[in-house]
PASEKOL-459712 format. One line per field, with one value per atom (N, C-alpha, C): residue number from 1; atom name; x, y, z. Coordinates in nm, 3 decimals, decimal comma. Layout:
// PASEKOL-459712
pati NUM ... .
fido CA ... .
x X ... .
y Y ... .
z Z ... .
END
This chain:
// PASEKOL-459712
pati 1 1 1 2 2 2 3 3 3 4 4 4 5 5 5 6 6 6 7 7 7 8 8 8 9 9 9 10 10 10 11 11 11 12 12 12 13 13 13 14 14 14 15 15 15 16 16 16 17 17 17 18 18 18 19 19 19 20 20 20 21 21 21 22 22 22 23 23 23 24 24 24 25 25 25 26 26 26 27 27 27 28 28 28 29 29 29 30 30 30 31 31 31 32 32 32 33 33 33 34 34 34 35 35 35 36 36 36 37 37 37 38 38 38 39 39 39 40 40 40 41 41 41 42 42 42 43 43 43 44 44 44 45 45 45 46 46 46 47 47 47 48 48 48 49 49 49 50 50 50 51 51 51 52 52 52 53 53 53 54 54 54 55 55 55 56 56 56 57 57 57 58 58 58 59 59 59 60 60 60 61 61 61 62 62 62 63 63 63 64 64 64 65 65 65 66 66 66 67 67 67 68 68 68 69 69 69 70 70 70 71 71 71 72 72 72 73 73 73 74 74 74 75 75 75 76 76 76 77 77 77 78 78 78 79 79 79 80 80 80 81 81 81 82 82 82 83 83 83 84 84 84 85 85 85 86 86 86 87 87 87 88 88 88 89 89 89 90 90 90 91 91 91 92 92 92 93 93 93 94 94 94 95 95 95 96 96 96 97 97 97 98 98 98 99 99 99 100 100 100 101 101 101 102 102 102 103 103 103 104 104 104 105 105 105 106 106 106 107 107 107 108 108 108 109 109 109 110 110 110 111 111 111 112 112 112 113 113 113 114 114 114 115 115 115 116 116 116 117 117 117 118 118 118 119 119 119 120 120 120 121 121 121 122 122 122 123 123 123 124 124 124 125 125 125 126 126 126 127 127 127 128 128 128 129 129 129 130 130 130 131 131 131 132 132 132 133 133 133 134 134 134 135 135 135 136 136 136 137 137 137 138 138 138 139 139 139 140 140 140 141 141 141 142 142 142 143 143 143 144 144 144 145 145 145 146 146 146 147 147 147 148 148 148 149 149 149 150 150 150 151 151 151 152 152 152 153 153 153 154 154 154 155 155 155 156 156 156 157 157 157 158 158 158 159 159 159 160 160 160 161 161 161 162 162 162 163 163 163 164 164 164 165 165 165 166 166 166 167 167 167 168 168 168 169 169 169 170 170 170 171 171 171 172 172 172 173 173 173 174 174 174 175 175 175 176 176 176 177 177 177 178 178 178 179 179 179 180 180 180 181 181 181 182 182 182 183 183 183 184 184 184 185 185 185 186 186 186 187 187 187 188 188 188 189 189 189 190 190 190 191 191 191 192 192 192 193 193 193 194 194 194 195 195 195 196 196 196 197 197 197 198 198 198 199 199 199 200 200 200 201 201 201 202 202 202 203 203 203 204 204 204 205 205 205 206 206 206 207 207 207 208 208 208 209 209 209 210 210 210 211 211 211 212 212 212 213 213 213 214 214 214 215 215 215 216 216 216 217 217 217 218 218 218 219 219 219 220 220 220 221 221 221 .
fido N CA C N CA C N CA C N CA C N CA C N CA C N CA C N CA C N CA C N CA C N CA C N CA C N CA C N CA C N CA C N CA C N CA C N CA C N CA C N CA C N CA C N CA C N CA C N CA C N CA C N CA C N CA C N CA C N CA C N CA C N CA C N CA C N CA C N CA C N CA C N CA C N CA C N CA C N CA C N CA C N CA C N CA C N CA C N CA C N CA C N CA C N CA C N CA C N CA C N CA C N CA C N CA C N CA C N CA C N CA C N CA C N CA C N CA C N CA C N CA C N CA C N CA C N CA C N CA C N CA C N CA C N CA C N CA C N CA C N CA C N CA C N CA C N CA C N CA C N CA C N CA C N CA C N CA C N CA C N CA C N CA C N CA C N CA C N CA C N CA C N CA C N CA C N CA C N CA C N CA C N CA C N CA C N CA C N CA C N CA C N CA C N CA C N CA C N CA C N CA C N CA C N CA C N CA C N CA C N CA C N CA C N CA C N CA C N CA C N CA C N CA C N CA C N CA C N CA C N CA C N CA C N CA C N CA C N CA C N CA C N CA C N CA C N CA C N CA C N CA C N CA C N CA C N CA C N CA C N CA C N CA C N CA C N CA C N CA C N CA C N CA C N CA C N CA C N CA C N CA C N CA C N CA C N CA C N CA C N CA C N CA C N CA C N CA C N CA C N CA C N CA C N CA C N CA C N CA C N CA C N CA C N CA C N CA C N CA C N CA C N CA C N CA C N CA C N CA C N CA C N CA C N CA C N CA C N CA C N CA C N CA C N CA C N CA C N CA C N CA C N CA C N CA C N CA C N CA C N CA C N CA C N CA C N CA C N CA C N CA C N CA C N CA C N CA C N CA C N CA C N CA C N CA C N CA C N CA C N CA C N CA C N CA C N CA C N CA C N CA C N CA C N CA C N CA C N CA C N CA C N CA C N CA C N CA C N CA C N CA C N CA C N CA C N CA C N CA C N CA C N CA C N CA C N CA C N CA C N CA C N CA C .
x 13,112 13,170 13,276 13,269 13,400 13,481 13,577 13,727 13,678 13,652 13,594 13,564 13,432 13,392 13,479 13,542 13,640 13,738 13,818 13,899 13,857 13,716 13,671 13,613 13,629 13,589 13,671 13,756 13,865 13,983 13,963 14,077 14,158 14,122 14,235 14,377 14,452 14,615 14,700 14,619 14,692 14,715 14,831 14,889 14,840 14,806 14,708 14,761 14,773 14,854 14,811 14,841 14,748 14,608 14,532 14,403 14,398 14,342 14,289 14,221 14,271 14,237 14,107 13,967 13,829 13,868 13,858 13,848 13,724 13,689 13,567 13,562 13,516 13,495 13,413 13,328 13,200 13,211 13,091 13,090 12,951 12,907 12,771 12,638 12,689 12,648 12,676 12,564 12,632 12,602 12,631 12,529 12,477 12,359 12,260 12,315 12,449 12,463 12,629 12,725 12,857 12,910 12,924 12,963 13,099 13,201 13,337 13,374 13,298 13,306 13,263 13,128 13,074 13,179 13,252 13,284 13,424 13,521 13,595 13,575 13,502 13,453 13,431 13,321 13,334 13,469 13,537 13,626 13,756 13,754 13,825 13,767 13,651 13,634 13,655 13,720 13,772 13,897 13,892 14,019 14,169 14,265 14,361 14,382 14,438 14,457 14,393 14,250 14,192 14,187 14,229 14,226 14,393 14,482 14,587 14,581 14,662 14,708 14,580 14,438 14,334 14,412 14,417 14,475 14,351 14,256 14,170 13,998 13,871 13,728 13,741 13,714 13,695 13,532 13,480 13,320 13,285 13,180 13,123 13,026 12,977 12,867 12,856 12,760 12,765 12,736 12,687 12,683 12,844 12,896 13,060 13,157 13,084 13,138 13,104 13,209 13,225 13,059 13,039 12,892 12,936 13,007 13,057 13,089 13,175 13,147 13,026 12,907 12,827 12,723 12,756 12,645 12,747 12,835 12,936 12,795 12,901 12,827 12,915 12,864 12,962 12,897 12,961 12,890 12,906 12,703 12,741 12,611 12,667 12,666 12,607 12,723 12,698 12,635 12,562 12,481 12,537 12,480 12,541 12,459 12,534 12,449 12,461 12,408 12,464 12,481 12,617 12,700 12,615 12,501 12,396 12,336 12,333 12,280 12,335 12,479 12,544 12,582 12,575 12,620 12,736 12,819 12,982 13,043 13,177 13,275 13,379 13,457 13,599 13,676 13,833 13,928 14,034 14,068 14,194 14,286 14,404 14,551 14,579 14,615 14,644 14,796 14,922 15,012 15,067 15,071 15,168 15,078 14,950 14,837 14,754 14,750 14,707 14,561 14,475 14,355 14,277 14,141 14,055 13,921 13,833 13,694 13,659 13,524 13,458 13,288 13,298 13,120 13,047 12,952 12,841 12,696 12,738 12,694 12,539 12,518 12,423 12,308 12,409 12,273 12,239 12,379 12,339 12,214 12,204 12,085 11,988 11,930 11,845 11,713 11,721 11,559 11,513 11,553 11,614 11,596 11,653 11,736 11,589 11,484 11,396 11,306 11,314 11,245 11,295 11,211 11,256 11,299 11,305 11,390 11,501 11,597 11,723 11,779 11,702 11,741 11,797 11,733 11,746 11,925 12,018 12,126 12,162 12,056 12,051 12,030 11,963 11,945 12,028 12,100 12,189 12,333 12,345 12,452 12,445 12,298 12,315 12,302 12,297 12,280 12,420 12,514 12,624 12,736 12,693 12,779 12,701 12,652 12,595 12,669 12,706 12,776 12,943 12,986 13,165 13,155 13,117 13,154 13,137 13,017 13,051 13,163 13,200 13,310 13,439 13,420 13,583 13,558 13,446 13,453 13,517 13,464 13,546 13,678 13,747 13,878 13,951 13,869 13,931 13,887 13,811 13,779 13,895 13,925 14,023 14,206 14,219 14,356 14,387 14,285 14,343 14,287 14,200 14,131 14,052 14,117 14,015 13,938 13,830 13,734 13,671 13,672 13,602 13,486 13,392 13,280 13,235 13,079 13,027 13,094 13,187 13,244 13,140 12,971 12,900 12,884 12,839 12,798 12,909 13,050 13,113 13,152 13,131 13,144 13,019 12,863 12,786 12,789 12,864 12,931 13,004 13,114 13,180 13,113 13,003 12,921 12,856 12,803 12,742 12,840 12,960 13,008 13,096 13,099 13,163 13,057 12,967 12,810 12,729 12,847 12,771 12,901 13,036 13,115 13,091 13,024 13,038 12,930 12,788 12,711 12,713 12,786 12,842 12,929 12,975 13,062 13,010 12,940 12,847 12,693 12,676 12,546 12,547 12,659 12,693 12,552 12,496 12,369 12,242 12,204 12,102 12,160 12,297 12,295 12,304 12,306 12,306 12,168 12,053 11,924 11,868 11,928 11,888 11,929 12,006 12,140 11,992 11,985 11,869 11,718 11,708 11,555 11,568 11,644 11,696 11,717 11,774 11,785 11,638 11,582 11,414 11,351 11,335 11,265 11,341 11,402 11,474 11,418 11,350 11,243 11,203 11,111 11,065 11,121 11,252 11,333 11,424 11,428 11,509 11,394 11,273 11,184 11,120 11,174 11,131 11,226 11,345 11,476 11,494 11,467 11,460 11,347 11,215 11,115 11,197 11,215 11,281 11,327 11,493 11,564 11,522 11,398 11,316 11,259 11,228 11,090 11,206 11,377 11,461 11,493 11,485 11,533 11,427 11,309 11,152 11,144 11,219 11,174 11,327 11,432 11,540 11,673 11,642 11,719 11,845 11,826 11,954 11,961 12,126 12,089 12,107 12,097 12,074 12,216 12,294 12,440 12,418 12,421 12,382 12,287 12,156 12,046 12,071 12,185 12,238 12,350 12,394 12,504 12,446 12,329 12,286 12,170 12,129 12,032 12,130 12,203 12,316 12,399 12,446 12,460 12,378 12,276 12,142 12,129 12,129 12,084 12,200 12,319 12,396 12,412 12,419 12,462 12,372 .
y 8,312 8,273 8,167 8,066 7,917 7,926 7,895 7,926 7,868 7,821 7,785 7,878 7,956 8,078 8,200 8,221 8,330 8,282 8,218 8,205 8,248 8,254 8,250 8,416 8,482 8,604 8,722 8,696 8,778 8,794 8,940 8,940 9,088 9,151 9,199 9,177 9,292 9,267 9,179 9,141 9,017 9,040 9,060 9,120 9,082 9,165 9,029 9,050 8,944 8,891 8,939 8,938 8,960 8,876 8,972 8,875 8,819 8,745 8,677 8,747 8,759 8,852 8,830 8,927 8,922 8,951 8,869 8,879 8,831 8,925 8,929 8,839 8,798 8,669 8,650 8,789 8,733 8,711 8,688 8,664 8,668 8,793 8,815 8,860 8,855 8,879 8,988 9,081 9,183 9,168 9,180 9,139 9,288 9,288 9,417 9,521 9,502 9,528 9,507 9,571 9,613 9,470 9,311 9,191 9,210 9,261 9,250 9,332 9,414 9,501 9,476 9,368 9,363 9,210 9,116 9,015 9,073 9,185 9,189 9,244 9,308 9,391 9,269 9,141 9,029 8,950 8,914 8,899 8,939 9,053 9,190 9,119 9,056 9,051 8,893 8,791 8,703 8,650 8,617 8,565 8,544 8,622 8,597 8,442 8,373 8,228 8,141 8,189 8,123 8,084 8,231 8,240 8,224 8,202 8,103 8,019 8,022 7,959 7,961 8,040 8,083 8,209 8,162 8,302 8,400 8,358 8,392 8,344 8,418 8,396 8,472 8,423 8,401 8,453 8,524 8,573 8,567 8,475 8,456 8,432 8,400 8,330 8,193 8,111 7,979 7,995 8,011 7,992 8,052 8,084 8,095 7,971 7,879 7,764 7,684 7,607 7,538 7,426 7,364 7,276 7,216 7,131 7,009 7,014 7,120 7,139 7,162 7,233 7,267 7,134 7,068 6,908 6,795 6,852 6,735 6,776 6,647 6,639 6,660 6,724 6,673 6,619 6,597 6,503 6,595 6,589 6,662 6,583 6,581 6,512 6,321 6,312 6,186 6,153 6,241 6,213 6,305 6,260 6,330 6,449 6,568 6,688 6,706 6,737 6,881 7,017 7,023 7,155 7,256 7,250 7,394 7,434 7,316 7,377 7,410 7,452 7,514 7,667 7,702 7,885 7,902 7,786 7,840 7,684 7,690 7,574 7,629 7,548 7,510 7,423 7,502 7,439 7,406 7,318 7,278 7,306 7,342 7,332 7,202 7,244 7,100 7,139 7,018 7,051 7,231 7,234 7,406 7,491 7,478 7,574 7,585 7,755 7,723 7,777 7,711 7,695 7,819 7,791 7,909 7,875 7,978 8,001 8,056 7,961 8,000 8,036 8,169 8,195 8,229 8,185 8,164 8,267 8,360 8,494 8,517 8,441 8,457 8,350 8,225 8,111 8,165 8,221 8,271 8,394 8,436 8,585 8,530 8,403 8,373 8,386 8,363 8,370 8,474 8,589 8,725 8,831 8,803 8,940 8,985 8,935 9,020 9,111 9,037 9,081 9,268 9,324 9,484 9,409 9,325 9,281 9,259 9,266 9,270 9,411 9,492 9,621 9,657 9,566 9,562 9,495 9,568 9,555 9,440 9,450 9,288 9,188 9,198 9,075 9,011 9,127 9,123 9,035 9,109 9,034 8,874 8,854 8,768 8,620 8,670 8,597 8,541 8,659 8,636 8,549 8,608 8,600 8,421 8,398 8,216 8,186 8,192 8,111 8,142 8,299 8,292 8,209 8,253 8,167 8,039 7,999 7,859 7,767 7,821 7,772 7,839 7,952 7,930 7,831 7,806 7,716 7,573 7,569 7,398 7,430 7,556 7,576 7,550 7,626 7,592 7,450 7,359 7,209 7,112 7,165 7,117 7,134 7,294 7,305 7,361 7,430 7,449 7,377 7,330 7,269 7,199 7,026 6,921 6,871 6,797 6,753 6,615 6,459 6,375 6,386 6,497 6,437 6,510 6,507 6,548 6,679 6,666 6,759 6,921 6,901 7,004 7,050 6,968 6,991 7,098 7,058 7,130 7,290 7,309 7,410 7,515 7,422 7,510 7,589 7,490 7,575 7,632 7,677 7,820 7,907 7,875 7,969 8,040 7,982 8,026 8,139 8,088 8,158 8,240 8,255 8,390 8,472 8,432 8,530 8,604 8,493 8,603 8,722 8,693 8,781 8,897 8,868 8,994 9,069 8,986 9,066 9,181 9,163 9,211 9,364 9,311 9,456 9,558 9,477 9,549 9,611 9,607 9,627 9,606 9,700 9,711 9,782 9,867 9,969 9,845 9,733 9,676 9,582 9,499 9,421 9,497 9,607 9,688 9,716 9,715 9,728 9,582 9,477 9,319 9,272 9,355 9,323 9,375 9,492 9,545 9,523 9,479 9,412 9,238 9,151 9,055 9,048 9,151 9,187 9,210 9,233 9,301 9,212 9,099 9,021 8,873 8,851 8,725 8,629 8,510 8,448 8,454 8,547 8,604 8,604 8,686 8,682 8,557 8,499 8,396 8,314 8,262 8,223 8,230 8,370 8,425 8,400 8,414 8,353 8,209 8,141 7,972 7,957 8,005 8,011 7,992 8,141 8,205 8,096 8,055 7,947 7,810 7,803 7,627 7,649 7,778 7,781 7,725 7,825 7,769 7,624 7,587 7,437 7,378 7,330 7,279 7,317 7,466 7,519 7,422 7,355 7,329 7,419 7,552 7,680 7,657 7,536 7,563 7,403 7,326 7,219 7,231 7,082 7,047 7,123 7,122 7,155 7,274 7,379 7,497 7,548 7,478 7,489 7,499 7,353 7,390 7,457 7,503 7,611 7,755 7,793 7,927 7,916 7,831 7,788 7,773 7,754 7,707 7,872 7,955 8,087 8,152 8,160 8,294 8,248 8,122 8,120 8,136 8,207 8,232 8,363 8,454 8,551 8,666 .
z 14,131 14,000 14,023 13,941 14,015 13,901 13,946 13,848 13,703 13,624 13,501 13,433 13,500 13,405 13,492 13,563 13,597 13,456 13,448 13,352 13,239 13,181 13,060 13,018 13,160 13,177 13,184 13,234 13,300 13,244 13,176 13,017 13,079 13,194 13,272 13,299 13,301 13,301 13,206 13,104 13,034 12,918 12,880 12,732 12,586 12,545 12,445 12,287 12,285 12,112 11,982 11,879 11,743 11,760 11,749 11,741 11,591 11,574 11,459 11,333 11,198 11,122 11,072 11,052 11,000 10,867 10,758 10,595 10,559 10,475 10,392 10,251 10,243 10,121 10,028 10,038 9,935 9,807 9,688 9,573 9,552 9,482 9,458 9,556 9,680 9,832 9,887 9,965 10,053 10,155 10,247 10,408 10,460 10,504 10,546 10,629 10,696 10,783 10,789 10,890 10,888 10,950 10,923 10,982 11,047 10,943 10,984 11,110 11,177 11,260 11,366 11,366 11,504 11,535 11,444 11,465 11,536 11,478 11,534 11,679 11,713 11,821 11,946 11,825 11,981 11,977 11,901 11,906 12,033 12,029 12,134 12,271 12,315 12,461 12,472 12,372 12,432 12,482 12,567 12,669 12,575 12,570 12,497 12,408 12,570 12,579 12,499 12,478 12,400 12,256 12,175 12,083 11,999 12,065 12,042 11,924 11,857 11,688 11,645 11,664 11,573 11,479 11,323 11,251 11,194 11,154 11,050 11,085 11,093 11,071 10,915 10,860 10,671 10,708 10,630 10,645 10,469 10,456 10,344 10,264 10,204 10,169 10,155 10,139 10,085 9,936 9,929 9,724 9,667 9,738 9,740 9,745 9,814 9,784 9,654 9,640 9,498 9,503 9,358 9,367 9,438 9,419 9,508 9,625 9,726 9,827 9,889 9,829 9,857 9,876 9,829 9,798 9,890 9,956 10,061 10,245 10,302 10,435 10,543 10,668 10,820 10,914 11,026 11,091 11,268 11,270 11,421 11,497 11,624 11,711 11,725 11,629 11,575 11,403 11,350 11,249 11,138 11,006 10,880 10,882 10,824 10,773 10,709 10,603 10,472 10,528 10,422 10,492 10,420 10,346 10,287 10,434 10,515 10,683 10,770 10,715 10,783 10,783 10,917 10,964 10,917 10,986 11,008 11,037 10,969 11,011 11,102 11,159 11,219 11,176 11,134 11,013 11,128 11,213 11,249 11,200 11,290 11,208 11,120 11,033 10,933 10,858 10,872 10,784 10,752 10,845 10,897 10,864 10,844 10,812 10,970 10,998 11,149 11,125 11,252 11,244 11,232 11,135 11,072 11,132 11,136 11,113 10,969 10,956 10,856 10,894 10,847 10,883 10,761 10,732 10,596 10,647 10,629 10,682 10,593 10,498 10,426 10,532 10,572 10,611 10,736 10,821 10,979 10,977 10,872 10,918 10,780 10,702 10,585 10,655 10,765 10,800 10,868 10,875 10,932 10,895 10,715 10,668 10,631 10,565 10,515 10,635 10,727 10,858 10,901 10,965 10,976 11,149 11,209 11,308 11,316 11,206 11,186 11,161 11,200 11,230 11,381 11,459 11,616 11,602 11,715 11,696 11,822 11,930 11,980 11,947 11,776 11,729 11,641 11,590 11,515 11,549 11,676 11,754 11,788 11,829 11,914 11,759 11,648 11,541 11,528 11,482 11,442 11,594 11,690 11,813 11,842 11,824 11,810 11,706 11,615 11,520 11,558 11,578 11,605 11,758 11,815 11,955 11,992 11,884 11,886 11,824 11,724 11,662 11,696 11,821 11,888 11,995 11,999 12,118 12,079 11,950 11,914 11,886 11,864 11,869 12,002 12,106 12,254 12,277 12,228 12,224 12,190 12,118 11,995 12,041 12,033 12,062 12,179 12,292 12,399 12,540 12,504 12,681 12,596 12,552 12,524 12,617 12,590 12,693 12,616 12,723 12,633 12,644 12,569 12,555 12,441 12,397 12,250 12,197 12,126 12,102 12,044 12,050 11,982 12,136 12,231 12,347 12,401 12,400 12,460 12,376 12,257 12,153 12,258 12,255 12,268 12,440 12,534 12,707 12,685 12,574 12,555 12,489 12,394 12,302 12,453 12,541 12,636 12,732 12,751 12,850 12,786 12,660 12,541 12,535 12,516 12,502 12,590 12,678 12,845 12,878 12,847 12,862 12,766 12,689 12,577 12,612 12,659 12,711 12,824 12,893 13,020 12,937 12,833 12,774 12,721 12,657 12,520 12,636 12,738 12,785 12,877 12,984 13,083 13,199 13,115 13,212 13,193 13,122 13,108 13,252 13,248 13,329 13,483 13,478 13,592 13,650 13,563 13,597 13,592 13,519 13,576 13,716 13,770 13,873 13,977 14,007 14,064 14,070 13,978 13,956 13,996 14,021 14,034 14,239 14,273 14,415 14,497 14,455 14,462 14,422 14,390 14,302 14,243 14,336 14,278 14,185 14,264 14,260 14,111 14,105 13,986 13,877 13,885 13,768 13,755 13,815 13,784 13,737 13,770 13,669 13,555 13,531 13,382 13,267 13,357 13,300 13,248 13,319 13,329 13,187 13,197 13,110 12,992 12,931 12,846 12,750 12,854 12,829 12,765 12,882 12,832 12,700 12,675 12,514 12,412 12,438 12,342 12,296 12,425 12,458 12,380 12,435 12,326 12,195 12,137 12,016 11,929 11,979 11,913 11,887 12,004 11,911 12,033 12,115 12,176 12,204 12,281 12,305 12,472 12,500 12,631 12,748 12,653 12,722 12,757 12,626 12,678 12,772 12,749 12,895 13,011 13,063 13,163 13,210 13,091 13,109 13,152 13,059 13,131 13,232 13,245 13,350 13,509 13,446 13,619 13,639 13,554 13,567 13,597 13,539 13,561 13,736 13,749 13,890 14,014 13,961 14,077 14,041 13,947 13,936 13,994 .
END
């Protein structure tokens, strides 16, 4: 493990501050499932340091937003979007207001919720835990460890290495039987792994950054 992701892992001995408050926001919306609970829960396994002048993840809907917000654009990785295609924002500190998350809890699970697969609580997670961790990642982008380069790119190498710390918490006996089947079978599993990874990569569900973010982990760990 090289000091990078040790730092990003290792939340031992270290006194840890008010975390950041989970408020619920809806309007006309319920979500299937208990949000504010599993967010604070991943929340709990990130690195103090990190989460520094983050006050607030706001959990909401989009049709909660005003028309006009709702019909505005942002711009990621270079190009315009509409914010209706968006999961979740990141609010910078602005003018003595300290920096927020916003998650749109309706768009992160729309293609999902009708599915009896959103009953599975790995899927559940790994829905919501892609949208908060990416957008603490542009928080640690932003206000604690800037970096010049695509600012989505670098959001999505902490989404990666938040998602692997939490995995490790939340599913301590699975990585204990990957740990063992991995020893016995290296080779193998690290190719199934890599696979896995690439279908995401070709299907659009991840970008290039992240690829080699868990593609370069799976193969040392």
């Amino acid at each position: 493990m090289n000091a990078t992701d040790q730092e990003a892992v290792d939340t031992q001995n270290v006194p840890r501050p008010a975390l950041p408050k989970v408020i619920e926001a809806y309007t006309g919306y319920a979500p299937p499932f208990d949000v504010a609970r599993l967010v604070e829960r991943m929340i709990a396994t990130v690195p103090p340091k990190y989460l520094n002048g983050l006050s607030e993840v706001v959990l909401t809907n989009f049709s909660n937003l005003s028309r006009k917000t709702r019909r505005t654009t942002t711009k990621s990785r270079g190009r315009k979007v509409k914010i209706a295609r968006a999961a979740g924002r990141y609010h910078p500190a602005w003018k003595n207001q300290p920096a927020w998350i916003e998650i749109f809890v309706d768009n992160t699970i729309r293609s999902w919720e009708r599915r009896w697969w959103l009953k599975l609580r790995i899927l559940r997670e790994s829905l919501i835990g892609d949208v908060l961790f990416h957008e603490i990642g542009h928080h640690i982008h932003f206000a604690i460890r800037p970096e010049y380069r695509e600012r989505e790119d670098v959001a999505d190498v902490w989404k990666a290495r938040l998602s692997r710390n939490w995995s490790r918490r939340a599913y301590p006996l699975l990585r204990a039987i990957s740990r063992v089947f991995k020893f016995f079978a290296r080779s193998l599993f690290d190719s199934l792994i890599r696979r896995s990874i690439e279908k995401e990569l070709v299907k659009g569900l991840i970008s290039r950054a992240e690829f080699d973010e868990r593609t370069k982990k799976a193969s040392h760990e």
